[in-house]
C-alpha positions in Angstrom: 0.0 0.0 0.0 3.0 2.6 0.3 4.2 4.2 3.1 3.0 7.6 3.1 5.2 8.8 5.7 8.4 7.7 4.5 7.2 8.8 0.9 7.4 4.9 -0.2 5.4 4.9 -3.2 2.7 1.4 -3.6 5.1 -1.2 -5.4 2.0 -2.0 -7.6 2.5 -1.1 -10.8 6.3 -1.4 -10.8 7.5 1.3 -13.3 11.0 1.2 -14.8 11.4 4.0 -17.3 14.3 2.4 -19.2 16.8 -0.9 -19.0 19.9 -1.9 -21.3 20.5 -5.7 -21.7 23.7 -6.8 -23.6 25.2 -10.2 -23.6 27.0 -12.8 -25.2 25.4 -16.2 -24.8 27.5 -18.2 -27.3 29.4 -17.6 -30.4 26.5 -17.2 -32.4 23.8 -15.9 -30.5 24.3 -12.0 -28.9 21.4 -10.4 -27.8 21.5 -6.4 -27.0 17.9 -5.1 -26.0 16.8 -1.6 -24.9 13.6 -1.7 -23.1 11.7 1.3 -22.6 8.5 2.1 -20.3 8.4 -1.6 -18.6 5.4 -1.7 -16.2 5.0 -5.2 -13.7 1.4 -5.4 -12.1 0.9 -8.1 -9.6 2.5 -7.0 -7.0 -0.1 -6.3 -4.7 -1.1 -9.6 -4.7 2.5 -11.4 -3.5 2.7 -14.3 -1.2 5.9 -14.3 1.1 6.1 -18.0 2.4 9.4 -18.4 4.2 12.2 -15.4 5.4 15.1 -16.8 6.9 17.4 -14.5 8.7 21.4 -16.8 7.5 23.4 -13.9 9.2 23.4 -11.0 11.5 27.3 -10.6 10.9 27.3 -9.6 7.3 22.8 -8.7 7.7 22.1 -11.4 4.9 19.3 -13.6 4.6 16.8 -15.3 2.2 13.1 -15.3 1.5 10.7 -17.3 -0.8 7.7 -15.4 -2.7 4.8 -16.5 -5.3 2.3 -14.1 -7.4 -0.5 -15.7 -8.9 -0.5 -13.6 -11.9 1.7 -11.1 -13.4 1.2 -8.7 -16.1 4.9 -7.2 -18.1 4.3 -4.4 -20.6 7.0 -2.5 -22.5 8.5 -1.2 -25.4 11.5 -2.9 -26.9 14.2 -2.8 -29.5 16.8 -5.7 -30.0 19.5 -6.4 -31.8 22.5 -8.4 -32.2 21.8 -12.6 -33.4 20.1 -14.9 -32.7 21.7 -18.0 -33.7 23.4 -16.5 -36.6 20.1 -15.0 -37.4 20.5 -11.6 -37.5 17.4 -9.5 -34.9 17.0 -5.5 -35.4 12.7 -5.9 -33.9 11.6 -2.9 -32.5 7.7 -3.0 -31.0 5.4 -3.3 -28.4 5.9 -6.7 -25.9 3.4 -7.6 -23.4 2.9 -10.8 -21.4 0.6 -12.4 -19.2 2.6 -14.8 -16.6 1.2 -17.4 -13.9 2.1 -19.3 -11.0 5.6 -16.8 -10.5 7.7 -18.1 -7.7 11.3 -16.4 -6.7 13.8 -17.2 -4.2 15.9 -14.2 -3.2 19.0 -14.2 -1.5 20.0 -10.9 0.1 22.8 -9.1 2.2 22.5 -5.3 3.3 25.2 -3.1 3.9 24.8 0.2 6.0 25.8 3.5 4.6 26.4 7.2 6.0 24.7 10.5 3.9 24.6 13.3 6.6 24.6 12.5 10.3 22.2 9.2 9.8 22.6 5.6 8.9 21.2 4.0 6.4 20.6 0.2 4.9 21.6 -0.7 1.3 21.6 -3.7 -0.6 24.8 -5.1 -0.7 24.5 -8.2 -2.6 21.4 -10.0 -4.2 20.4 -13.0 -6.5 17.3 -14.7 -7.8 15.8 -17.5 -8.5 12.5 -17.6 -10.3 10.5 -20.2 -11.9 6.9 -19.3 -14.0 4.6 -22.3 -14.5 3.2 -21.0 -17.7 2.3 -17.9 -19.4 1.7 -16.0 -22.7 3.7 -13.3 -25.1 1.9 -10.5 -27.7 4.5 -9.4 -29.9 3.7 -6.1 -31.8 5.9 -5.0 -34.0 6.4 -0.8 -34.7 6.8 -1.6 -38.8 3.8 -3.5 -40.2 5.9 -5.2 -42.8 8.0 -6.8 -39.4 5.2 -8.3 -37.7 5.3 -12.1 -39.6 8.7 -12.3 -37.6 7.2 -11.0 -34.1 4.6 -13.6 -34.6 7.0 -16.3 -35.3 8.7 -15.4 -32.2 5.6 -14.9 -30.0 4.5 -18.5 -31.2 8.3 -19.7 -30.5 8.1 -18.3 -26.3 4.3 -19.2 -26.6 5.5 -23.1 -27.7 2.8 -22.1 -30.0 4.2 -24.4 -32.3 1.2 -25.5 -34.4 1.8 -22.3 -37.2 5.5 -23.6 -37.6 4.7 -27.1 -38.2 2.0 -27.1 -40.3 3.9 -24.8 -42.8 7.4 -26.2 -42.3 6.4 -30.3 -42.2 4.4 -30.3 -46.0 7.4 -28.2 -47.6 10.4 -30.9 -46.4 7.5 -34.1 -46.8 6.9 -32.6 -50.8 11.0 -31.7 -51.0 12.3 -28.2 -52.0 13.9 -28.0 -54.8 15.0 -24.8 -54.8 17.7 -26.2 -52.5 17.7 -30.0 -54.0 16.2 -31.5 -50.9 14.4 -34.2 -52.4 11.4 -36.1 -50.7 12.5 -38.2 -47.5 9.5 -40.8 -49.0 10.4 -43.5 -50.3 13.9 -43.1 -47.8 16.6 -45.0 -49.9 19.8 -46.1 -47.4 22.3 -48.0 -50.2 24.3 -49.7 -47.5 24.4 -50.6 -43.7 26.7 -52.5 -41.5 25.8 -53.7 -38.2 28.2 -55.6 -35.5 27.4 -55.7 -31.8 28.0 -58.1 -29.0 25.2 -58.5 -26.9 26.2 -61.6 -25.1 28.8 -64.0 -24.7 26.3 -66.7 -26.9 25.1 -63.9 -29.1 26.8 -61.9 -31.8 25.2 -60.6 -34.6 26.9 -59.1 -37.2 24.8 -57.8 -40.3 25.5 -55.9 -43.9 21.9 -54.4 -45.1 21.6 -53.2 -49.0 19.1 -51.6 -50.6 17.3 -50.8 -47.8 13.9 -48.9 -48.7 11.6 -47.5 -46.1 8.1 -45.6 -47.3 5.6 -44.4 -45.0 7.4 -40.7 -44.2 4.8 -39.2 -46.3 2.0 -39.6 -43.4 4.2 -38.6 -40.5 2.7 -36.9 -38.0 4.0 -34.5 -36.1 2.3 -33.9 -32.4 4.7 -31.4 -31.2 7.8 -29.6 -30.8 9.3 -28.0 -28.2 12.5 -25.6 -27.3 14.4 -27.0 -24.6 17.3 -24.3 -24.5 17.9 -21.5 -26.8 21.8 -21.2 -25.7 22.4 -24.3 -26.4 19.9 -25.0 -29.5 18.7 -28.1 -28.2 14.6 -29.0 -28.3 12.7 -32.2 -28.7 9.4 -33.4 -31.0 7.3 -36.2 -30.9 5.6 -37.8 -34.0 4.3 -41.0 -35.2 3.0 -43.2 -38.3 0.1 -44.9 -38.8 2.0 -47.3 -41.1 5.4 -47.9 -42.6 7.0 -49.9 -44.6 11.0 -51.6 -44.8 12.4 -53.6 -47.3 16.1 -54.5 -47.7 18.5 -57.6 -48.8 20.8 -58.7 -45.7 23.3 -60.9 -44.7 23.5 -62.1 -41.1 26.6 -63.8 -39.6 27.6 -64.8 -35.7 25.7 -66.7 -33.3 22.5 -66.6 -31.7 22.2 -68.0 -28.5 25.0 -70.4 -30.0 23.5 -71.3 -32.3 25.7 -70.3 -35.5 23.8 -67.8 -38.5 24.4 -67.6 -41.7 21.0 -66.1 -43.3 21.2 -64.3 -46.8 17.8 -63.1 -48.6 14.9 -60.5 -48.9 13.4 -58.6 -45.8 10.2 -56.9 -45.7 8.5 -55.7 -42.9 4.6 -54.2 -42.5 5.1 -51.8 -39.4 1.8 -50.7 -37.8 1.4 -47.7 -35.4 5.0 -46.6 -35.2 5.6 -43.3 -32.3 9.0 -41.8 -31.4 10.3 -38.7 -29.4 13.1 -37.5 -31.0 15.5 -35.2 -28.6 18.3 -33.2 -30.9 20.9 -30.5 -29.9 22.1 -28.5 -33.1 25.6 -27.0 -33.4 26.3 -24.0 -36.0 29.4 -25.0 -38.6 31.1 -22.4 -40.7 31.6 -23.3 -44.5 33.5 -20.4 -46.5 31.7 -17.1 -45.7 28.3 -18.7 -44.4 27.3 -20.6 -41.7 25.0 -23.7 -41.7 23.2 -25.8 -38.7 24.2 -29.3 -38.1 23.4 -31.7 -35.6 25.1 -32.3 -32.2 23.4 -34.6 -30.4 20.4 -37.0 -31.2 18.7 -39.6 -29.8 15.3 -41.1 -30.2 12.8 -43.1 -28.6 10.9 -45.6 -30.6 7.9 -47.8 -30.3 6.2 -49.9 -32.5 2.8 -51.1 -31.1 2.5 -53.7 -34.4 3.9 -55.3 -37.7 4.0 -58.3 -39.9 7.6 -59.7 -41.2 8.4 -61.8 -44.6 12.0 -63.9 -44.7 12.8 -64.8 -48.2 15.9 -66.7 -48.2 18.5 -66.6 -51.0 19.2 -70.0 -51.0 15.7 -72.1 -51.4 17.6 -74.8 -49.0 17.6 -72.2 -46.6 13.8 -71.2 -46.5 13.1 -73.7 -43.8 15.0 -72.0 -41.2 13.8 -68.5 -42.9 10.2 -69.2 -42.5 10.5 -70.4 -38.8 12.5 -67.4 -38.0 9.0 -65.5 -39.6 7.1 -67.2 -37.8 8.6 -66.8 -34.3 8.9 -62.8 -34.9 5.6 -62.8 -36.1 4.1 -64.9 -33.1 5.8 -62.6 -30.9 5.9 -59.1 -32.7 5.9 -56.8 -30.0 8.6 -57.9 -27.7 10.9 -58.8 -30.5 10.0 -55.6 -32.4 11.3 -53.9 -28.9 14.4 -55.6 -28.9 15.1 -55.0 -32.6 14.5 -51.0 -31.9 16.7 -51.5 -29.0 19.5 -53.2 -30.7 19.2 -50.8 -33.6 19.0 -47.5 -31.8 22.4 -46.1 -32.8 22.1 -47.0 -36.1 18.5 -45.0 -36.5 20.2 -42.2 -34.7 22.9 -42.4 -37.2 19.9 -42.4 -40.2 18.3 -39.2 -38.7 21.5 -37.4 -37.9 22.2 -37.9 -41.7 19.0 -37.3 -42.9 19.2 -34.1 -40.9 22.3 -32.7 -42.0 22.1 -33.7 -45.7 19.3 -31.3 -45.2 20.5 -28.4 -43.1 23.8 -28.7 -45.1 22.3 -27.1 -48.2 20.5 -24.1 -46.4 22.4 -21.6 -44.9 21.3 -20.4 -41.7 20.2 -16.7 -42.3 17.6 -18.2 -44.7 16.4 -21.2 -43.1 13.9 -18.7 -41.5 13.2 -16.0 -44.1 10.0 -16.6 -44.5 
């Protein structure tokens, strides 16, 4: 309420008149932001829970707070990148926050003006956490505001917009930057050798493999983890896929000695993954390009139907009762398959990814 007699003005609204934020958050990303007129309602309506007094010595302590609803409004102008993308946005910003709790560590020093005492903040850090909220973007130029919507949407996690323009273009290729269509996804040549017990080796070359089904993906969502270090995660799945490949499959089973060659097919039936990626930015010549970091998926496979054709007709015996096992059995085997090939669909996307990101350089991979 203020404190009339001390002329302590009511801490509700919160008016700044102007703040300066510049720093480097990683080679490619610098943000520098001038904000103007920020006001912060909610203040009226804080909940202390804890004070803690740590030290009379040095007058430092601690103190936990919550608001149930905040309200920021303010003008702003950034600049500087934003992972190699270059920002100069200059608008209106206003955001509706929820659930704000901060933990605030304090120490006070005492200082002298005239004949009296006074207490000063010596030291002071927070710790806040918002369970939710939403951003309004407003851009000053009218031609500007596609990109504050893309960034509203991109704090909102309003992702919907995003995908549904971004998933049809890569699903129908772009040629303008000879991506070609993912579907049918052609992999020439695999090689897979892993011990997975001392009575089971399996050690496998794959050719022509062929998968189709990429064409119906969908994706159910995508979310930004970290912004410094370009990491996020999405989820999607397929109602039905379908693999086809020649192998040959050497080692032991249980030891029991293989030596399989043929044709592979397999009908794949409500396939879902989560798909965690980090991204790095790589410099080629003058321009720089996204790759991946760090990938690794999920995978489950709730159904499917395999087909063993053996190259060697004195072989089909031991082909079809190898079907017929997987096929009895589909979903625990079908989770030990993913399991066992994890790293090598890792591998698949990571290439899939780059080959990709490779052949658009950064500054445009948002331009629209």
């Amino acid at each position: 309420m203020g404190i009339p007699e001390y002329n302590i003005t009511k801490a509700d609204p919160l008016d700044v008149p102007y703040l300066v934020f510049n720093r480097v958050l990683t080679e490619d990303t610098t943000i520098i932001a001038t904000l103007r007129h920020l006001r912060l309602r909610g203040f009226s309506q804080v909940n202390v829970h804890s004070v803690n007094i740590t030290s009379l010595k040095d007058w430092s302590g601690e103190f936990t707070q919550s608001f149930s609803h905040v309200n920021l409004t303010m003008e702003h102008q950034f600049d500087g990148k934003l992972l190699s993308l270059p920002l100069g946005i200059e608008g209106m910003f206003s955001g509706n926050f929820t659930d704000v709790f901060g933990h605030i560590k304090v120490s006070f020093k005492s200082v002298k003006r005239g004949q009296q005492r006074y207490f000063a903040v010596d030291r002071l850090s927070l710790k806040d956490h918002v369970a939710d909220g939403r951003v309004k973007i407003t851009a000053k130029n009218p031609e500007n505001q596609p990109a504050s919507d893309f960034i509203s949407n991109f704090v909102n996690v309003n992702t919907r917009p995003v995908l549904d323009l971004f998933v049809p273009r890569v699903l129908m290729g772009i040629p303008e930057y000879n991506i070609t269509k993912p579907d049918p996804l052609d992999v020439p040549y695999l090689m897979f050798d892993r011990v997975l017990a001392e009575d089971t080796t399996i050690i496998a070359i794959f050719k022509n493999v062929r998968f189709r089904g990429l064409s119906e993906v969908n994706v159910h969502s995508l979310k930004i983890t970290s912004l410094e270090d370009m990491s996020g995660e999405f989820s999607k799945s397929l109602s039905h896929a379908y693999l086809t490949m020649e192998h040959i499959v050497d080692g032991k089973l249980l030891s029991l000695p293989l030596g399989i060659e043929g044709k592979f097919s397999i009908n794949f039936t409500e396939i879902s993954d989560r798909v965690k990626v980090r991204f790095k930015s790589v410099k080629r010549g003058q321009q720089r390009y996204f790759a991946v970091d760090r990938i690794s998926m999920n995978d489950i496979v709730t159904d499917g139907h395999v087909k063993i054709t053996a190259k060697n007709p004195e072989n089909q015996p031991a082909s079809d009762f190898i079907t017929n096992f997987i096929n009895t059995n589909s979903k625990p085997v079908f989770e030990r398959l993913i399991a066992l090939f994890k790293e090598t669909c890792e591998d698949i996307m990571r290439f899939l990814v780059d080959r990709a990101l490779a052949k658009v350089p950064a500054e445009e991979l948002f331009s629209e």
